[in-house]
C-alpha positions in Angstrom: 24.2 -23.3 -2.1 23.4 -25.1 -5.4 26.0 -26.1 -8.0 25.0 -23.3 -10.2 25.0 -20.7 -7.7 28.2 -21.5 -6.3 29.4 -21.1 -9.6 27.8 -17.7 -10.4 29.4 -16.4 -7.2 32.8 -17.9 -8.2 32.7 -16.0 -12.0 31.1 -12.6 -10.3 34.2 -12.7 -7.8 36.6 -13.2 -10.7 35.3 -10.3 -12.5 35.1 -8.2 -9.4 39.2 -8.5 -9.0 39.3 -8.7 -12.9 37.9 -4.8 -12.7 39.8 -4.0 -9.8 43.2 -4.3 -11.8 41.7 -3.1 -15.1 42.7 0.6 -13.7 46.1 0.7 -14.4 45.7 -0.9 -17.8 44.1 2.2 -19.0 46.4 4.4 -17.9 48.7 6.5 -20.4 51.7 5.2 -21.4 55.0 7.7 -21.2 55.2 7.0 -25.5 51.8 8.2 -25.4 52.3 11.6 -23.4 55.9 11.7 -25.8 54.1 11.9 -28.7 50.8 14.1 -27.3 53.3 16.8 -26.4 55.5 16.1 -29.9 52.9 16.7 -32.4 52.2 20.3 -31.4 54.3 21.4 -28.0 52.0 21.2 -25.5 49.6 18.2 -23.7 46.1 17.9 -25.2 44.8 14.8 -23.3 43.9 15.1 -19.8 46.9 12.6 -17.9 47.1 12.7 -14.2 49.7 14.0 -12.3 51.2 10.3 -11.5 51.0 9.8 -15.6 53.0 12.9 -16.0 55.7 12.6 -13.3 56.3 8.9 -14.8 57.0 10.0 -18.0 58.9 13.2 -17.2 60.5 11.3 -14.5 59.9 14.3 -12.3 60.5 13.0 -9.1 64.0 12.4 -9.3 64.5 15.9 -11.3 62.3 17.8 -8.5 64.3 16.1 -5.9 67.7 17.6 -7.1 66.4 20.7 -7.5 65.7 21.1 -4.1 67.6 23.1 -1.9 68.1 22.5 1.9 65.8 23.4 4.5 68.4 24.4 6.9 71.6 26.5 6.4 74.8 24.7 6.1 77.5 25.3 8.4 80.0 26.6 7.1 83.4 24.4 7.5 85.9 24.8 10.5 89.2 24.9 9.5 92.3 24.2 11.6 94.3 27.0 12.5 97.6 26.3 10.8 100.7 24.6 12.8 104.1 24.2 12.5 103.7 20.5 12.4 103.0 19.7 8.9 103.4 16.1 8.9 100.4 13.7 7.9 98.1 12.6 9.9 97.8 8.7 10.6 96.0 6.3 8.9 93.3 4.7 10.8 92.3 1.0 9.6 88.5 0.7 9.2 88.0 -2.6 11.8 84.4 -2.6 10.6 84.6 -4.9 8.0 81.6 -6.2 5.9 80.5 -8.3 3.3 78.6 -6.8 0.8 75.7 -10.0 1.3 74.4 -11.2 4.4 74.4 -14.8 5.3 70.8 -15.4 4.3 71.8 -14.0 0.7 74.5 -17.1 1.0 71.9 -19.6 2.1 69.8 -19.1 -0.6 72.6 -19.1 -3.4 73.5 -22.4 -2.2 70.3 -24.0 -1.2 69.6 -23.0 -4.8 73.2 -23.2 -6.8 74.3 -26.5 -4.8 71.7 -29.0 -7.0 72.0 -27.0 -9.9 75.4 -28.2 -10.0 74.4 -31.5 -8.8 72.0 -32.0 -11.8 74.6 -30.3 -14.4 77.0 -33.1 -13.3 74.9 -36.0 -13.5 73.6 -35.1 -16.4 77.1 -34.4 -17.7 77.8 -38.0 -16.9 74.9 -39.5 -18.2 74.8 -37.9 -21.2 78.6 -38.8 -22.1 79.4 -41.0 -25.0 81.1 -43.9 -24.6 84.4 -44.5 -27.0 82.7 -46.4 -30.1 84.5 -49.9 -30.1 85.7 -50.8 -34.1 83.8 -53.0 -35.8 85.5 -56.2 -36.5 84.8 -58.0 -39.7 86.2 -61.3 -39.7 
């Protein structure tokens, strides 16, 4: 392929995944739907149902509303006993961090110069007493 070819194809690729992102950009904003349904009460614009459940945050709302598919089971209670005492404590033995050790790595490997540099530039960037000037 010639120079000017090559560079033809190069721009009409870049515009071709230019457009392909472009679609979001024109979607409605959740101020936009606000104000649509504020001015008189209902929605006038045509917004999709993805536009509409992101504004309205439906999903969560729809998902609490839901009831379960299945029955619960009612709870079994103990039949009472004379022994009233309270039951023992059991120790959980299952102990965890809340971070796994590739979450430390990485705050090292990435804290550990930080500090490195923040201390040699501490030192570097020190002043040194100012000696009096002696007039003699």
């Amino acid at each position: 392929m010639s120079g000017h070819r090559r560079r033809f194809v190069t721009v009409g690729v870049v515009a071709a995944l230019a457009l392909v992102g472009a679609g979001t950009a024109f979607a409605a904003t959740p101020q936009q739907i606000y104000r649509d349904l504020a001015d008189n009460g209902r929605l006038d614009g045509k917004y999709t149902r993805a536009e509409v459940e992101r504004a309205f945050n439906l999903r969560q709302v729809l998902r609490t509303d839901r009831r379960p598919a299945t029955p619960r089971k009612p709870i079994a209670v103990a039949p009472a006993t004379e022994d009233t005492s309270t039951p023992p404590v059991t120790r959980r033995t299952d102990r965890r961090v809340p971070f796994s050790v590739l979450d430390a790595a990485l705050l090292f490997a990435g804290g550990g110069p930080l500090l490195l540099i923040g201390a040699g530039l501490r030192r570097r960037m020190a002043v040194a007493p100012a000696e009096p000037m002696v007039s003699g």
